[in-house]
GUVO-714796 format. One line per 2 residues: their letters; for each residue x, z, y of N, C-alpha, C. Coordinates in nm, 2 decimals. Atoms other than C-alpha are relative to their C-alpha. Last residue first. Layout:
<recs>
a = X Z Y X Z Y X Z Y  ...
</recs>
This chain:
<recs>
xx = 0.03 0.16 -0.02 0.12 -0.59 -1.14 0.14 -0.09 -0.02  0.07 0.05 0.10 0.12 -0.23 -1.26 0.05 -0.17 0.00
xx = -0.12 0.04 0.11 0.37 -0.09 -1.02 -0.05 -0.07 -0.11  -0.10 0.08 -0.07 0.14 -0.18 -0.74 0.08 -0.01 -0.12
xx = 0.06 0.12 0.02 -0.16 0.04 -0.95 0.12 -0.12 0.04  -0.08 0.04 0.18 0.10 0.35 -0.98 -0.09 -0.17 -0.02
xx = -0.10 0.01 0.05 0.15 0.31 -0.61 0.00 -0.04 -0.14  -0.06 0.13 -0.07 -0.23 0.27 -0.49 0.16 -0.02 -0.09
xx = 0.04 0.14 0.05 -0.29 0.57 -0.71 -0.01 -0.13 0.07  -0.07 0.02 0.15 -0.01 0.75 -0.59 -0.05 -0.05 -0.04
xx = -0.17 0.09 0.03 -0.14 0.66 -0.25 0.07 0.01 -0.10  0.06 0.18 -0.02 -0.52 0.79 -0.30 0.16 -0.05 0.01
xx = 0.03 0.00 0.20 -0.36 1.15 -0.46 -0.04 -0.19 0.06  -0.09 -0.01 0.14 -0.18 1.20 -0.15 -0.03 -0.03 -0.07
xx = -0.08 0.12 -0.02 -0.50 1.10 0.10 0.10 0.01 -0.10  -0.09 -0.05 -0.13 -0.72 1.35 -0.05 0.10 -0.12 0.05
xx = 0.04 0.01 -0.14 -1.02 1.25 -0.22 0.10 0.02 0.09  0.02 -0.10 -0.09 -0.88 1.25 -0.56 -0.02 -0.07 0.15
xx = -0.05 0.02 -0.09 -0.89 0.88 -0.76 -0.05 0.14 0.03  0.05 -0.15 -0.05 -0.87 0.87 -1.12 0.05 -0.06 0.15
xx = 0.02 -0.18 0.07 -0.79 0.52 -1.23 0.02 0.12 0.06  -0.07 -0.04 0.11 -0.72 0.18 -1.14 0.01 0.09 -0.08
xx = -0.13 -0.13 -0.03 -0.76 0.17 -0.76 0.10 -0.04 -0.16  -0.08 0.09 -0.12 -1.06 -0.12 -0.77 0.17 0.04 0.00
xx = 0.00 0.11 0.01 -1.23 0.09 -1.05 0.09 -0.05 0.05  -0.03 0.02 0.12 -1.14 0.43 -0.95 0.01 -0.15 -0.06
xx = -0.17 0.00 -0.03 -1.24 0.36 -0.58 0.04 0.02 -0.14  -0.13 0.11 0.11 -1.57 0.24 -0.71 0.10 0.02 0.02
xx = 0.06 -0.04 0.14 -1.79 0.48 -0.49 0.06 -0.06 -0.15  0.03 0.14 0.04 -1.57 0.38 -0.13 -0.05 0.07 -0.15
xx = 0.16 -0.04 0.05 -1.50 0.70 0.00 -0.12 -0.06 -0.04  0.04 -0.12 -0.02 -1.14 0.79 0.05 -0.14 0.04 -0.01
xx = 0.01 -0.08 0.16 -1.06 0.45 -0.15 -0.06 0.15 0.05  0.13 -0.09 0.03 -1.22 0.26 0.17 0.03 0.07 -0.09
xx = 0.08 0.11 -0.03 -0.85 0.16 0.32 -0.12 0.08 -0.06  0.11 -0.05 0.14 -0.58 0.35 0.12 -0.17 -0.06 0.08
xx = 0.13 -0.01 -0.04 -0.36 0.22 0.44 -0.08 0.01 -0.15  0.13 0.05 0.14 -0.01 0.27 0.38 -0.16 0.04 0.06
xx = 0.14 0.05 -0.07 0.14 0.30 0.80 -0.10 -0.02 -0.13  0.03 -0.08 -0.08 0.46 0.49 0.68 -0.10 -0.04 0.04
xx = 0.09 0.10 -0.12 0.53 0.23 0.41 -0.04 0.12 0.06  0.16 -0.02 0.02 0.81 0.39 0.18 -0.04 -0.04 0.14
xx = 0.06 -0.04 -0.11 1.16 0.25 0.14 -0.14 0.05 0.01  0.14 -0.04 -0.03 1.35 0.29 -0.18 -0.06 0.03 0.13
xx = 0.09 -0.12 -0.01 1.69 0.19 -0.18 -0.14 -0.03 -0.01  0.08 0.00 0.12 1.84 -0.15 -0.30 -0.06 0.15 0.00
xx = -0.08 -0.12 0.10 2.13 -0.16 -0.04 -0.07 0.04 -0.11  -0.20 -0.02 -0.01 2.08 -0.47 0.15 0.00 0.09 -0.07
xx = -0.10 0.17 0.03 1.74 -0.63 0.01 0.14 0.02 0.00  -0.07 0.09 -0.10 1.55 -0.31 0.05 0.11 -0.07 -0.04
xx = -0.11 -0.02 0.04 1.29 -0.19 -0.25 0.09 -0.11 0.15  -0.08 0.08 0.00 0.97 -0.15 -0.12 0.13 0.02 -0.03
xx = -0.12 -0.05 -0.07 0.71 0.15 -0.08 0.01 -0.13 -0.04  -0.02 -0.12 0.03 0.30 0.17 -0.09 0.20 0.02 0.03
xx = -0.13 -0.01 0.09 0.24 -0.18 -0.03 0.01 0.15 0.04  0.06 -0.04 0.14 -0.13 -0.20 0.13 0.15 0.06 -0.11
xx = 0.05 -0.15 -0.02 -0.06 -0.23 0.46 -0.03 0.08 -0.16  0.17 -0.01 -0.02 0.15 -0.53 0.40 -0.02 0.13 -0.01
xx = 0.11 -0.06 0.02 0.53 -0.48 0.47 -0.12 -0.10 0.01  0.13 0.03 -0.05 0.85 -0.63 0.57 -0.10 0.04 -0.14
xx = 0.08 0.01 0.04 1.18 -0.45 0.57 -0.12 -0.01 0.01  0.09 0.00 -0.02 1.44 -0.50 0.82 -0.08 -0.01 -0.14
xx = 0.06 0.13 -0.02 1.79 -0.41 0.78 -0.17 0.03 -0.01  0.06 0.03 -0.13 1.92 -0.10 0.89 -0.05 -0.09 0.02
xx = -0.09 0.13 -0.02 2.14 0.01 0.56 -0.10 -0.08 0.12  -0.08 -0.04 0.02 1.99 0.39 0.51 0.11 -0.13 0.01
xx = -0.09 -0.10 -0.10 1.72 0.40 0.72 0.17 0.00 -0.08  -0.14 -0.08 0.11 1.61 0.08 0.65 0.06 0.10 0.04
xx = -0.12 0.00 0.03 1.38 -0.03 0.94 0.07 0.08 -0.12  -0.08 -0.20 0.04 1.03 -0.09 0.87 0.14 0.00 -0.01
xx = -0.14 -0.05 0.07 0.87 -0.41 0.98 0.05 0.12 0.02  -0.07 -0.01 -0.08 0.44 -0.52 0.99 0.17 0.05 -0.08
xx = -0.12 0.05 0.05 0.21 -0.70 0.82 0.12 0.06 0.12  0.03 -0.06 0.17 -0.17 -0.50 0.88 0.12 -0.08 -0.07
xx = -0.10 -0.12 0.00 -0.06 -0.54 1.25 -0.03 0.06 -0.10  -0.19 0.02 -0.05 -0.16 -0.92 1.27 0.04 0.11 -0.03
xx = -0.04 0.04 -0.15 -0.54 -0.82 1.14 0.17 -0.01 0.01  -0.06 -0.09 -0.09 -0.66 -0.85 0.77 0.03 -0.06 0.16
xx = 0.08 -0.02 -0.06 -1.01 -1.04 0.65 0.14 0.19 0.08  0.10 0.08 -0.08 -0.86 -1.29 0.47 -0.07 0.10 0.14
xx = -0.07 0.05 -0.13 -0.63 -1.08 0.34 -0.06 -0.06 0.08  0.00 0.14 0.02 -0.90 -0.92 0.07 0.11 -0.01 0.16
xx = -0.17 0.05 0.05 -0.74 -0.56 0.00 -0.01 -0.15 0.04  -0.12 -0.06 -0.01 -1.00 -0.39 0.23 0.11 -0.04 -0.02
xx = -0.04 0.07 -0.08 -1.26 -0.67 0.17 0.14 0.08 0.08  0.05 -0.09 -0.14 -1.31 -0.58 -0.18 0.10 -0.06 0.14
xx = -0.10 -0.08 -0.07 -1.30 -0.90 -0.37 -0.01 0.14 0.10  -0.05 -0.10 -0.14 -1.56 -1.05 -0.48 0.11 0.06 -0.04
x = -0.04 -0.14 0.03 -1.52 -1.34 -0.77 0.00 0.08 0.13
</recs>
């Protein structure tokens, strides 16, 4: 089965997993580039990924497909759909 190679891991780098401090309890939250937000371990807020990488959806011909449904060109509209696909799974 392909995989697009954006989301395949195989084919990420060391700083495609990186940590986000909690702003509101300071512990560390760990990331893929792909995770859209996180829920943090100590106080159960919502953290969002400052580095989300939407990867080819900006111009990849199947972003819909791969995404999940409608994709806009603009980066905002590609991270909701990243997000509402995350919540799917």
């Amino acid at each position: 089965m392909f995989r697009c190679p954006g989301q395949d891991q195989r084919y990420w780098k060391p700083g495609d997993i990186f940590e986000v401090e909690c702003r509101d309890f300071g512990c560390a939250v760990e990331f893929f580039k792909d995770e859209p937000r996180l829920r943090c371990r100590g106080c159960g807020q919502m953290v969002t990924n400052p580095k989300i990488d939407s990867g080819c959806a900006k111009w990849y011909q199947y972003a819909e497909q791969c995404l999940g449904g409608p994709v806009e060109r603009t980066n905002d509209s590609i991270r909701e759909g990243v997000a509402d696909k995350k919540k799917a799974r």
